[in-house]
VOGU-3710 file (C-alpha; in Angstrom, 3 decimals, decimal comma):
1> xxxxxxxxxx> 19,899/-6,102/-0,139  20,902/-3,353/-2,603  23,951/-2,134/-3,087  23,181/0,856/-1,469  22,506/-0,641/1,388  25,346/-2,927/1,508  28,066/-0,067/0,960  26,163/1,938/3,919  26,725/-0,923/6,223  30,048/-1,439/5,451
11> xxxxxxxxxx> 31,036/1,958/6,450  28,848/1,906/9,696  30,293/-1,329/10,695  34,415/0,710/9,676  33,441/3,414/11,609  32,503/1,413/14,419  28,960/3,250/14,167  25,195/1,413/14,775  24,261/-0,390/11,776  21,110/1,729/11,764
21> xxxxxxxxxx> 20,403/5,003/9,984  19,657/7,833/12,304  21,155/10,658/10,589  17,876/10,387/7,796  15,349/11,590/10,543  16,953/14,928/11,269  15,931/15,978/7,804  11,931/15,787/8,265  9,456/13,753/9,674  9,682/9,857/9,717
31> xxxxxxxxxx> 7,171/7,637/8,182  6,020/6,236/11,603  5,412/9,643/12,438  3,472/11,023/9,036  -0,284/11,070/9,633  -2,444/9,131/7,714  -3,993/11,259/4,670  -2,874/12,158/0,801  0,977/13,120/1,869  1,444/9,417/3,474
41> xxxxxxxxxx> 0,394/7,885/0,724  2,673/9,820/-1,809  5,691/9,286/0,582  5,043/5,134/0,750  4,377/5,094/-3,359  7,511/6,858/-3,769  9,604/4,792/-1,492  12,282/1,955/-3,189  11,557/-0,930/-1,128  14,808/-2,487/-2,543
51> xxxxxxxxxx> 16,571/-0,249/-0,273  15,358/0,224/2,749  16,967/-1,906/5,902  14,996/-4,552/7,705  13,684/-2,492/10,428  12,901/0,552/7,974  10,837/-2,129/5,798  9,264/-3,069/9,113  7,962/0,717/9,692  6,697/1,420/6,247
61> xxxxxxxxxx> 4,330/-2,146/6,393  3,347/-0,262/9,796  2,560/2,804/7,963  0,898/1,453/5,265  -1,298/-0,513/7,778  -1,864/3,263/9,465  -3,010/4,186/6,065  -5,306/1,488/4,728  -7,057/1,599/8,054  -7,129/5,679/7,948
71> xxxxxxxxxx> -8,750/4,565/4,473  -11,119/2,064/5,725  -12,944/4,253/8,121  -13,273/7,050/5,708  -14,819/4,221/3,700  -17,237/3,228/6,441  -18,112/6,441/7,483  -19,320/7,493/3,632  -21,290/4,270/3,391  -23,274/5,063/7,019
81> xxxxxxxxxx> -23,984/8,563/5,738  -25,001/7,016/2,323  -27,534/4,183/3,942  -28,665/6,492/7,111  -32,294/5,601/7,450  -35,147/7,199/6,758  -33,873/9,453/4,475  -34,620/10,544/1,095  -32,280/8,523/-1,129  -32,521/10,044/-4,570
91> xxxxxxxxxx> -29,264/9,697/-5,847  -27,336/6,464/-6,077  -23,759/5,607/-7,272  -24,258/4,229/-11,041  -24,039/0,368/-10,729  -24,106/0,380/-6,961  -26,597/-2,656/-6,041  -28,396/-2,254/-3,237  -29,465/-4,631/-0,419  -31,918/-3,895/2,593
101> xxxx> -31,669/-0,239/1,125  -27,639/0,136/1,351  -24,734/-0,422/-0,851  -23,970/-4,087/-0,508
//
């Protein structure tokens, strides 16, 4: 743990106060909360891993499983519009192999 983290505990634990920060999500939206898009994605490159608590690290591995999967079916959906059948297929990516006439 950081020493950020250790000094925050401390006090919670002298004040007689939950070990878990609550006061952070009065000042915007929480990561579990964030839809997945461009502004998710900022918020988990900019976060120091080194200081979040266990069950904060848990919620941003949730998020950034929100994300990649957000990512994945934007993915999927350009590859189904690029290999629809039976249409004209002029233009290809540059190095894209193909295979049954789709990306492979």
């Amino acid at each position: 743990m950081s020493p950020g983290v250790v000094d925050f505990l401390f006090r919670q634990l002298v004040a007689g106060r939950s070990a878990e920060d609550i006061q952070w999500q009065q000042e915007g939206i929480t990561l579990t909360a964030q839809p997945p898009g461009a502004e998710l994605a900022r918020r988990l490159a900019e976060t120091d891993l080194d200081a979040l608590t266990p069950t904060e690290l848990f919620h941003y591995v949730r998020s950034a499983q929100r994300l990649a999967a957000w990512a994945e079916g934007l993915r999927e959906a350009a590859v189904q519009r690029y290999c629809r059948p039976g249409e004209v297929q002029e233009e290809r990516l540059p190095g894209a192999q193909e295979q049954g006439g789709c990306l492979g």
